[in-house]
C-alpha positions in Angstrom: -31.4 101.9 161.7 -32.4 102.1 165.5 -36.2 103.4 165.8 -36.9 103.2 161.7 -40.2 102.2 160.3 -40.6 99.3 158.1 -41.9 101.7 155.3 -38.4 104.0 155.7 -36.2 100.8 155.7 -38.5 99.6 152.3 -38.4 102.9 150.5 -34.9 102.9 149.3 -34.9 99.3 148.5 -37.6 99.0 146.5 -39.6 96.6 148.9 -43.3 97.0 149.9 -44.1 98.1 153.5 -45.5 95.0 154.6 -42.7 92.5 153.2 -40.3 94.5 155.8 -42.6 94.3 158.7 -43.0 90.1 158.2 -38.9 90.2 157.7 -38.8 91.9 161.0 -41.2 90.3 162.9 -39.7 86.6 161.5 -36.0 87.8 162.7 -37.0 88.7 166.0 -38.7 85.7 166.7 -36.0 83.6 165.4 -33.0 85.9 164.1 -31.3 85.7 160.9 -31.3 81.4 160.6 -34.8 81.9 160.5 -34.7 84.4 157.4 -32.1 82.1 155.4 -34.7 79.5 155.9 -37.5 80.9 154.2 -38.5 79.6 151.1 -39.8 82.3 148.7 -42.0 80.8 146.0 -41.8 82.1 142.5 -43.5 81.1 139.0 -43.1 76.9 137.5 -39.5 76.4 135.6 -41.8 76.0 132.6 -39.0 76.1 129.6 -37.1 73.8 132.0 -39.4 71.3 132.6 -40.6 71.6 129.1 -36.9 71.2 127.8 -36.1 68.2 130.0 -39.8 66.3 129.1 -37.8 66.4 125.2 -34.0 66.1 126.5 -34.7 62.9 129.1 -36.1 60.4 126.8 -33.0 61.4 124.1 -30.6 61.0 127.0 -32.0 57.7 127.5 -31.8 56.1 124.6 -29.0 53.0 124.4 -25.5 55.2 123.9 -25.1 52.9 120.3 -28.2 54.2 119.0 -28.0 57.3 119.2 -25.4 60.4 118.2 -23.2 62.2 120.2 -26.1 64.7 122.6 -24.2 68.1 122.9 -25.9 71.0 124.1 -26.2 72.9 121.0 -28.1 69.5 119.5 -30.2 69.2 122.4 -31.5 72.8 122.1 -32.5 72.2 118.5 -33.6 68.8 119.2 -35.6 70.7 122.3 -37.1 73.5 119.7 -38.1 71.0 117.1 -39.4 68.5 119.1 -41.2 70.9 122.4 -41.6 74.2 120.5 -39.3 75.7 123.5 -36.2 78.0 122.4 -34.0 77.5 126.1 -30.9 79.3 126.5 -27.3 77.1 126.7 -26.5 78.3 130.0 -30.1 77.5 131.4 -30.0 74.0 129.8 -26.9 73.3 130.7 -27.5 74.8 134.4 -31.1 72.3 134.1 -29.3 69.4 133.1 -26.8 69.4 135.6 -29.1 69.9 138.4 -31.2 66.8 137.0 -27.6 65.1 136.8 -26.6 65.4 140.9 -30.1 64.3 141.7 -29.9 61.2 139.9 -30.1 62.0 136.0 -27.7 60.9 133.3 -24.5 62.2 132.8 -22.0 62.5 129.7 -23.6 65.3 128.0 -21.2 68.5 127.8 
């Protein structure tokens, strides 16, 4: 790939001209560590943050006042109460993530 362009290196890919020439210019400055580091932005979690504004206080609540919070329940619970239809795998994928930065545990 000696001697390419940024817009032959984009073409098959799918990438815009300009997105290659940053790439390049950011990995001869620092080389690949610098690429892993970047950060690219993309739209708000909205369902996610939506779904845990309904799930948290639930998963609060004292464990003798409340039933048994299994995912399935939650996404109802999540759809009745927030209007929000979230998938299992991204609820479950949400609430672990809350979890193992602090969040409750013991729902499966």
């Amino acid at each position: 790939m000696a001697g390419w362009t940024s817009g032959r290196i984009a073409e098959p890919f799918g990438f815009r001209e300009d997105a290659v020439r940053l790439w390049r210019s950011d990995f001869m400055m620092g080389g690949v560590e610098v690429l892993k580091a970047v950060f690219a932005p993309g739209p708000a979690p909205a369902k996610s943050e939506a779904a845990l504004r309904v799930a948290m206080p639930l998963l609060a609540a004292p464990v003798d006042d409340r039933p048994n919070r299994t995912i399935p329940r939650l996404r109802a619970e999540i759809e009745a109460r927030g209007g929000v239809s979230i998938s299992r795998s991204q609820l479950s994928k949400v609430l672990r993530k809350k979890t193992s930065a602090g969040g409750v545990r013991g729902t499966r």
